[in-house]
C-alpha positions as CSV (number, residue, x, y, z in Angstrom):
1,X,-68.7,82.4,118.1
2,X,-67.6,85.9,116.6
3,X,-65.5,87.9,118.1
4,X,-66.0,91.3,117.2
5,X,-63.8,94.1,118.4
6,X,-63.9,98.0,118.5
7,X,-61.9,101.0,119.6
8,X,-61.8,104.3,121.2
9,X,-61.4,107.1,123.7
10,X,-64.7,107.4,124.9
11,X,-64.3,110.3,126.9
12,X,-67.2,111.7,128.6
13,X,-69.2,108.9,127.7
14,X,-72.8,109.4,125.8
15,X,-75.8,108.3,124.1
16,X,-73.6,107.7,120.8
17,X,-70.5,105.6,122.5
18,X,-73.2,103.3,123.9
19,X,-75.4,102.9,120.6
20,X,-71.9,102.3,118.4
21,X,-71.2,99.6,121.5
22,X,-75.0,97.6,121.7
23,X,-74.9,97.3,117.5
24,X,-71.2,96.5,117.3
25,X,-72.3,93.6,119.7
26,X,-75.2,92.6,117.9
27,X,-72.8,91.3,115.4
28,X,-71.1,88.8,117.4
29,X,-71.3,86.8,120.5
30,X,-68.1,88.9,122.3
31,X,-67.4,92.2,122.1
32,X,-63.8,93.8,122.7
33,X,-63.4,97.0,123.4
34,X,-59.6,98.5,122.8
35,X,-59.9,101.8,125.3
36,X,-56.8,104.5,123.9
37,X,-54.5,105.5,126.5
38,X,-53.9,108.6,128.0
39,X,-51.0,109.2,126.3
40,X,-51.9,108.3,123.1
41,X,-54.8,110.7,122.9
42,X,-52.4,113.5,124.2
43,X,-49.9,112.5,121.3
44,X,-53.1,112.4,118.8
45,X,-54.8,115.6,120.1
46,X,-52.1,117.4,122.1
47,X,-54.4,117.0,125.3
48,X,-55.5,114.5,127.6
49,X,-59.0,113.3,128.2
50,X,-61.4,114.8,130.7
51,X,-61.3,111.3,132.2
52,X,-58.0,108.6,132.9
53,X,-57.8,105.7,130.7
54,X,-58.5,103.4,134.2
55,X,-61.6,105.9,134.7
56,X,-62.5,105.0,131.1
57,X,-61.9,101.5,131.0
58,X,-63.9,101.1,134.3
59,X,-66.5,102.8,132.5
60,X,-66.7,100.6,129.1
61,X,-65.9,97.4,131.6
62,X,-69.6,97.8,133.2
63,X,-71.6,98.3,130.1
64,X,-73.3,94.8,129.5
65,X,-72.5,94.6,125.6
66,X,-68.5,94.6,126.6
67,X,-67.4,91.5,127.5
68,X,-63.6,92.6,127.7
69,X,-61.4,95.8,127.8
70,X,-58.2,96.2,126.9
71,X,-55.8,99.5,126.3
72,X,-54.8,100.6,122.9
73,X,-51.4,102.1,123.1
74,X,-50.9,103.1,119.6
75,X,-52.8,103.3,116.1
76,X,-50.1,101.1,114.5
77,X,-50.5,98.4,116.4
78,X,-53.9,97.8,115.2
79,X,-53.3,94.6,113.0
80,X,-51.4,93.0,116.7
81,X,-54.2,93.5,118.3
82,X,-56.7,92.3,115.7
83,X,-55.1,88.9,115.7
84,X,-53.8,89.1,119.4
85,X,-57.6,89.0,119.8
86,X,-59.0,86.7,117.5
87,X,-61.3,89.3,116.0
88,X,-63.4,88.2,113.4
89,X,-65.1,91.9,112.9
90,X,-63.5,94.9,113.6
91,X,-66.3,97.8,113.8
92,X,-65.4,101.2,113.9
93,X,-67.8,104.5,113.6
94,X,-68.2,105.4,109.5
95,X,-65.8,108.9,111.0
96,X,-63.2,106.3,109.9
97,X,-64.5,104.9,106.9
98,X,-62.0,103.2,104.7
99,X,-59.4,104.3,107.1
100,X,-59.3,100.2,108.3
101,X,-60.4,98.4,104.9
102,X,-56.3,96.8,105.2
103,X,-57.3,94.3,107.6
104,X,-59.5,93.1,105.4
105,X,-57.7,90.3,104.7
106,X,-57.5,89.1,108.5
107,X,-61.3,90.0,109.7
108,X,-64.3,92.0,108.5
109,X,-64.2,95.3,108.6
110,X,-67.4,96.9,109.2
111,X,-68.0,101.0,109.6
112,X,-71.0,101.5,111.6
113,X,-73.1,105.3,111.2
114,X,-72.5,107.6,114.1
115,X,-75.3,109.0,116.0
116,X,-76.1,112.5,114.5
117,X,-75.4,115.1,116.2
118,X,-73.7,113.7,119.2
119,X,-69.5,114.5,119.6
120,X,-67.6,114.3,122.7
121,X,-66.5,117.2,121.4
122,X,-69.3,119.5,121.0
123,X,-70.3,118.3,124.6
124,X,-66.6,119.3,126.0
125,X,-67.4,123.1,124.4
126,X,-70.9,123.3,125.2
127,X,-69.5,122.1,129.1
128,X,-66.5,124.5,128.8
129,X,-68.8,127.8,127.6
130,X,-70.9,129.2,130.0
């Protein structure tokens, strides 16, 4: 059974988040899904999401691809949490690509294409501008 895990905000979830979700679980039989916390995003982007990292997780939690949810506290700790896990695959969105070829040597690391023209973003902005 491969595990495969993923990561992200997924703030004001969409089309793309859920695409990047159904394909990384169509590489395995259980799909992880590390949800960044509040405060990491703040420290990343220097503001919080539009939604709580609970809010988030519930979110991600009742998409039928996910079979478990977890917080990611920091970027460095992504080797723990590969082989807290057991991940086989990690999958992240091709944005990253090469950004996670180190771990390698633990799991596959696969870099999946993003939807086009979809960013949480560019739908913050488009919300935000009247």
């Amino acid at each position: 059974m491969k595990r495969v895990i993923t990561f992200g905000t997924f703030d004001v979830f969409h089309i793309g988040h859920l695409r990047i979700l159904e394909r990384a679980r169509a590489l395995g039989r259980y799909l992880l899904v590390g949800v960044s916390t509040d405060q990491m995003n703040f420290d990343k982007k220097r503001h919080f999401p539009v939604y709580t990292q609970n809010e988030r997780m519930e979110i991600i939690s009742s998409i039928r691809y996910v079979d478990e949810v977890f917080l990611e506290e920091s970027l460095d700790l992504k080797r723990h949490y590969l082989l807290k896990h057991h991940a086989d695959v990690l999958v992240m969105g091709d944005d990253w690509s090469g950004k996670f070829d180190e771990f390698s040597d633990i799991c596959e690391v696969r870099y999946l294409t993003r939807t086009p023209s979809i960013s949480t973003t560019a739908i913050i902005e488009k919300i935000k501008t009247p």
